[in-house]
C-alpha positions in Angstrom: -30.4 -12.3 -22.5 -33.8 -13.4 -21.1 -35.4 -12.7 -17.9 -34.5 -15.9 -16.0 -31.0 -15.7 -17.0 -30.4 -12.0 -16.2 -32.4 -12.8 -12.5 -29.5 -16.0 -12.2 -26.6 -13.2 -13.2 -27.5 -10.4 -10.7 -28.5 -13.4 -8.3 -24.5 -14.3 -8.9 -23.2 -11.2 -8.4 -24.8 -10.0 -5.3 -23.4 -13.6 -3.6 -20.4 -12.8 -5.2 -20.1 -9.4 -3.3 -21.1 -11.0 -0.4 -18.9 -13.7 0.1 -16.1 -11.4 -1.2 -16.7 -8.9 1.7 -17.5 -12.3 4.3 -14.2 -13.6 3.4 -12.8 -10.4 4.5 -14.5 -9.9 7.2 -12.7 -13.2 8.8 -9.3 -11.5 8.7 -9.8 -8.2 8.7 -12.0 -6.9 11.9 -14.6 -4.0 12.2 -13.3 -2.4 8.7 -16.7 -2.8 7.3 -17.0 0.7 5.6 -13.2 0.5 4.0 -14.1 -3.2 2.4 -17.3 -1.5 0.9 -15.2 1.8 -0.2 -12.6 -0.5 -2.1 -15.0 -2.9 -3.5 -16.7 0.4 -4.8 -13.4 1.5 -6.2 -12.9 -2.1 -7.9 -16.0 -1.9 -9.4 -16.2 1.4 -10.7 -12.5 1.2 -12.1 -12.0 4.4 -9.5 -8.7 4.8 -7.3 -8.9 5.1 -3.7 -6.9 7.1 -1.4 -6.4 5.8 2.3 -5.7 8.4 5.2 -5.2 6.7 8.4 -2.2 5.8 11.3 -0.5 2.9 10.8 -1.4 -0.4 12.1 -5.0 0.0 11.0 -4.8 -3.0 8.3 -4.7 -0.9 4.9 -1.8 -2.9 3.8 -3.4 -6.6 5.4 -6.8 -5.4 3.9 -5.5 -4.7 0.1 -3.5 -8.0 0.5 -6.5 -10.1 1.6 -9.0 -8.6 -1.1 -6.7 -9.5 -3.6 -6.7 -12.8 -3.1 -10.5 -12.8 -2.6 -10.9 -11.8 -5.5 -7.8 -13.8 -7.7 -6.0 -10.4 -8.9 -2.2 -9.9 -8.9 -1.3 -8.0 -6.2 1.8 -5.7 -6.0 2.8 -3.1 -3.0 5.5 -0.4 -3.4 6.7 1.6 -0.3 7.3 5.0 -0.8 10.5 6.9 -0.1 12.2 10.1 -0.5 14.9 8.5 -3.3 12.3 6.5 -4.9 12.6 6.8 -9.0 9.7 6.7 -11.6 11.5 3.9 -13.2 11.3 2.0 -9.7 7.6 2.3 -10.3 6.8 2.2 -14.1 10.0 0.4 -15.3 12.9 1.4 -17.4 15.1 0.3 -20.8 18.0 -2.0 -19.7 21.1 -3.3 -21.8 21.4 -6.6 -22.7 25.4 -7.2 -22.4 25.2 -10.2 -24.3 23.6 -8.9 -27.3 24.4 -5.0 -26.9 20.3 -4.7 -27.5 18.2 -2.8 -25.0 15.5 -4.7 -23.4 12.3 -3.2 -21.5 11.5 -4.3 -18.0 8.4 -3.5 -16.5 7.7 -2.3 -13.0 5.4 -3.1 -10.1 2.9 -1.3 -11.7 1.8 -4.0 -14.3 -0.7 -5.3 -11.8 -4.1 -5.4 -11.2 -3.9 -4.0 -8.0 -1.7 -1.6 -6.3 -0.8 -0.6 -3.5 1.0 2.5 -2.8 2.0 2.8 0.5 2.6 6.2 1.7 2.5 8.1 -1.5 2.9 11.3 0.1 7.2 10.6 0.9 7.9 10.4 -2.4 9.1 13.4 -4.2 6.7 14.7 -6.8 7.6 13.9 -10.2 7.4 10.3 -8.9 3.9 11.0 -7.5 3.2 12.7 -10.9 4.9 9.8 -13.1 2.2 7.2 -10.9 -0.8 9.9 -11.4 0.0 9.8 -15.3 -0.9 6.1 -15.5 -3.5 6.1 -13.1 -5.4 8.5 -15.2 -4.4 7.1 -19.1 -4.0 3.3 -17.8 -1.0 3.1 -20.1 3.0 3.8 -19.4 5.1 5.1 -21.8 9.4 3.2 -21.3 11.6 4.3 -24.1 9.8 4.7 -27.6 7.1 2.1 -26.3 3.9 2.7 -24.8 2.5 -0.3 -23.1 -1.0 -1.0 -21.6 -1.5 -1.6 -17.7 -3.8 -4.6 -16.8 -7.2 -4.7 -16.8 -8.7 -4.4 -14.4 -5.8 -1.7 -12.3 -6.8 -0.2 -9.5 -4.5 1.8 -7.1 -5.2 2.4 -3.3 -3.1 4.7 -2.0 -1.9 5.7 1.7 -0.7 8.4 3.8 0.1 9.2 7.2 -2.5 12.2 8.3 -0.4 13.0 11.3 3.2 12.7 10.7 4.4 15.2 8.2 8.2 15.4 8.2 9.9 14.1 5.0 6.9 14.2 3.4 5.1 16.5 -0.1 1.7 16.8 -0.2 -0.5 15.7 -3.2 -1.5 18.9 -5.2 -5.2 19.5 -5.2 -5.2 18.4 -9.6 -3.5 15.3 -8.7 -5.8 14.5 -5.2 -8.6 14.9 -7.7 -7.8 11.8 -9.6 -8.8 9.7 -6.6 -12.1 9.1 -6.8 -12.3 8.3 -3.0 -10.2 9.2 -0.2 -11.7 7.4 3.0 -10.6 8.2 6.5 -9.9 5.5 8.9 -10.3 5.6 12.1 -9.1 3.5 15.5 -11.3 0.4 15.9 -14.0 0.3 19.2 -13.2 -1.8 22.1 -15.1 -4.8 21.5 -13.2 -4.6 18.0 -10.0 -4.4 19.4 -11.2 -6.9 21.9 -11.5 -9.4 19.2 -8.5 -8.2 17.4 -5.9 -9.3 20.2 -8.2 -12.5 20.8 -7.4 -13.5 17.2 -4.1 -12.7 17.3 -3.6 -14.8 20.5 -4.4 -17.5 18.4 -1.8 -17.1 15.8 1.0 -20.2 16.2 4.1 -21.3 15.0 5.1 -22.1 11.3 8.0 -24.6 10.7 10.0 -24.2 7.4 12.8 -24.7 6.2 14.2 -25.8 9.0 13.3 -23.1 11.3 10.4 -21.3 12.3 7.9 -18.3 11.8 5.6 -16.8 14.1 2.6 -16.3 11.9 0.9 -12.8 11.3 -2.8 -11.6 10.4 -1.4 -12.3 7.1 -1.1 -16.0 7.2 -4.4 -16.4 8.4 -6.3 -16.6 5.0 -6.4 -20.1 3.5 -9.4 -20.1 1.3 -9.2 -19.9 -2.0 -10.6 -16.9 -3.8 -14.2 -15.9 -3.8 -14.6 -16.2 -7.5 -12.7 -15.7 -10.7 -12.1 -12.7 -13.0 -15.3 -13.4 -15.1 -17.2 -12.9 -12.4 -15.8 -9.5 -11.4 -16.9 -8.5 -14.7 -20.1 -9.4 -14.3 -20.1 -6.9 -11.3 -18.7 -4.4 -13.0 -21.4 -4.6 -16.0 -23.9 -4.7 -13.3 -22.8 -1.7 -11.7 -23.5 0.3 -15.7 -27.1 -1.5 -15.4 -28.4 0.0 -11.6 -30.9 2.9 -12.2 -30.2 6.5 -11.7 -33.2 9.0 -11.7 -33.4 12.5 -12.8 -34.3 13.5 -9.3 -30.5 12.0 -7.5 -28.6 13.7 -10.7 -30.2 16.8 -10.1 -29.4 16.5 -6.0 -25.6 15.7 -7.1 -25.3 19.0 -9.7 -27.0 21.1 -6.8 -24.3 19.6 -4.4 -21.4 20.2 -6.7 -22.8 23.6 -7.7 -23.0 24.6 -4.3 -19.5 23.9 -3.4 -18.4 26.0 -6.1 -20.5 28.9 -5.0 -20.1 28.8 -0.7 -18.7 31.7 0.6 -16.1 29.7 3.2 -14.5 27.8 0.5 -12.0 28.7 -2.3 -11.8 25.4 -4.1 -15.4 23.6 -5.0 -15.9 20.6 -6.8 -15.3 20.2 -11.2 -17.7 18.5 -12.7 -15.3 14.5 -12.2 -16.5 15.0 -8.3 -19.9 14.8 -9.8 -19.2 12.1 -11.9 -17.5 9.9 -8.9 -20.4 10.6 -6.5 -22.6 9.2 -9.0 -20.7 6.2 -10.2 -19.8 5.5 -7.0 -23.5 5.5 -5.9 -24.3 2.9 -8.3 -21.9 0.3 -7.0 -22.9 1.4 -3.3 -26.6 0.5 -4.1 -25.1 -2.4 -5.9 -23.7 -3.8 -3.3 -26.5 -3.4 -0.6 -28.5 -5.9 -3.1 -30.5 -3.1 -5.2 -31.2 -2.1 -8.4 -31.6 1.6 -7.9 -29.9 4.2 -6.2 -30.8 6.2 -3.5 -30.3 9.7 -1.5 -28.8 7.4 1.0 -25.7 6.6 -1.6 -25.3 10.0 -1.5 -25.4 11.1 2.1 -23.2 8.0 2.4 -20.3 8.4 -0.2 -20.5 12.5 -0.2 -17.4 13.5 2.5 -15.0 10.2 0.6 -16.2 12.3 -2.7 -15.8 15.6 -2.2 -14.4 16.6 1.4 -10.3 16.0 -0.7 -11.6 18.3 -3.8 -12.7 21.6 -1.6 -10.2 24.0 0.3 -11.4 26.8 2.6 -10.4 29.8 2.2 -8.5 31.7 4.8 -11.1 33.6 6.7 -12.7 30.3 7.3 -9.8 28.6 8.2 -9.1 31.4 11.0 -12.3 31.5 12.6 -11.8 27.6 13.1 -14.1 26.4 10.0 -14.2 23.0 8.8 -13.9 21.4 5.2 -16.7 18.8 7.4 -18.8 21.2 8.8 -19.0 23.2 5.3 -20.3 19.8 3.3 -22.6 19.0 6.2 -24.5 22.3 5.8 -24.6 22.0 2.1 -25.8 18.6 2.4 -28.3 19.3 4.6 -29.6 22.1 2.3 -29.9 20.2 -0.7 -31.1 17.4 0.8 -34.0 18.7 3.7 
């Protein structure tokens, strides 16, 4: 590839990224940080875990980048009688020819959403996990491949924990992110209910719907699946020096070694933090990462993959407060 053509590729896929995260921005309000956290996850071929209340537009904002970005979408609510072959798919008989005939669940997508993934019971969480990690699902005696690109972003309910099992730390681990959202400011919310306001009536069918945030997105997508690749080789191609890996081992080691904390970080923390760096720096148009990537993308890294041990825990320590001193001393 010559030099002029690589400059018109990462010229591409920066507007690309832009007008992805622009499109969003139209529908979804003041969520800047999450758009940037699941475009990092897209790119990276991470999974992102979403802790927030609801009404804060997880589900409207994993709807909308779909379509920004032309991927099959599919959402599955979680519930306490939920079955892995609700999720994955199962064998079913054919009465007509007494053959058994596969068919395959929501998750044959390229993205998924899993809404609450903390109310199902845990060998449903576990079956989910499984393909999450190998990208492949086993039904019967076949073993089938999942789409490429699949990405799952999950979400839970921080406050509410009735009828609900909390994700083991080995299974929180395979989320490469977990990103906490919080309430919008005023002027956000100000121009929330201002767009809302602004929402009609649709006729059909005879009748009529009151139109939602969801009915607001008309364009078409922001580019096809050939360019989404390019982004994703061009995440492989941003620079990493010596000098950020050795900040990331020293973070991870440190984790590991912190007297307020029983849990650290294994060495896939490390791994996210730096991958995720790279699409971070690719998406604020450089070529290079920097200690900022870190600082930025260090508590959606690591704050899930550390547990305080009890003395910390009762003299009011927090999983927060321990990362921000270690950050500070690797970093100053």
């Amino acid at each position: 590839m010559s030099s002029d053509q690589s400059s018109e590729t990462v010229a591409s896929v920066r507007q690309f990224l832009s007008d992805v995260r622009t499109q969003v921005g139209k529908v979804v309000v003041g969520q800047d940080v999450v758009v940037e956290r699941t475009l990092i996850a897209l790119l990276t071929g991470g999974h992102l875990l979403l802790q927030g209340v609801p009404g804060l537009a997880k589900t409207l904002l994993v709807s909308v980048l779909s379509r920004c970005v032309a991927l099959d979408f599919a959402r599955i609510q979680f519930t306490i009688d939920l079955l892995p072959a609700d999720i994955l798919g199962a064998e079913i008989l054919d009465q007509r020819t007494g053959d058994f005939r596969t068919r395959t669940g929501p998750i044959f997508t390229n993205l998924l959403l899993a809404d609450e993934i903390n109310r199902a019971a845990p060998r449903v969480q576990g079956a989910l996990l499984e393909a999450m990690q190998e990208r492949k699902v086993t039904i019967g005696d076949e073993t089938f491949r999942l789409p490429a690109p699949f990405l799952v972003i999950a979400t839970q309910n921080p406050v509410e924990q009735a009828g609900t099992f909390e994700l083991p730390e080995a299974q929180l681990d395979r989320f490469m992110l977990c990103h906490r959202l919080h309430y919008p400011t005023l002027s956000e919310e100000q121009t929330i209910l201002q767009r809302n306001l602004q929402l009609g009536v649709t006729r059909q069918d005879g009748g009529a719907v009151v139109q939602s945030e969801f009915d607001v997105l008309s364009d078409g997508p922001c580019g096809d699946m050939e360019q989404l690749i390019l982004a994703m080789e061009s995440v492989n191609k941003v620079h990493v020096s010596d000098l950020f890996i050795n900040h990331v081992i020293q973070l991870i080691q440190a984790t590991r070694e912190h007297k307020d904390l029983d849990l650290g970080c294994s060495p896939r923390a490390g791994i996210a933090l730096t991958r995720a760096a790279r699409a971070r720096a690719l998406i604020h148009g450089r070529d290079y990462v920097t200690p900022d990537d870190l600082l930025a993308l260090a508590e959606d890294v690591i704050l899930h993959r550390i547990r305080l041990c009890y003395e910390a825990v009762a003299d009011g320590r927090t999983s927060a407060e321990v990362l921000n001193e270690l950050l500070a001393a690797q970093l100053s």
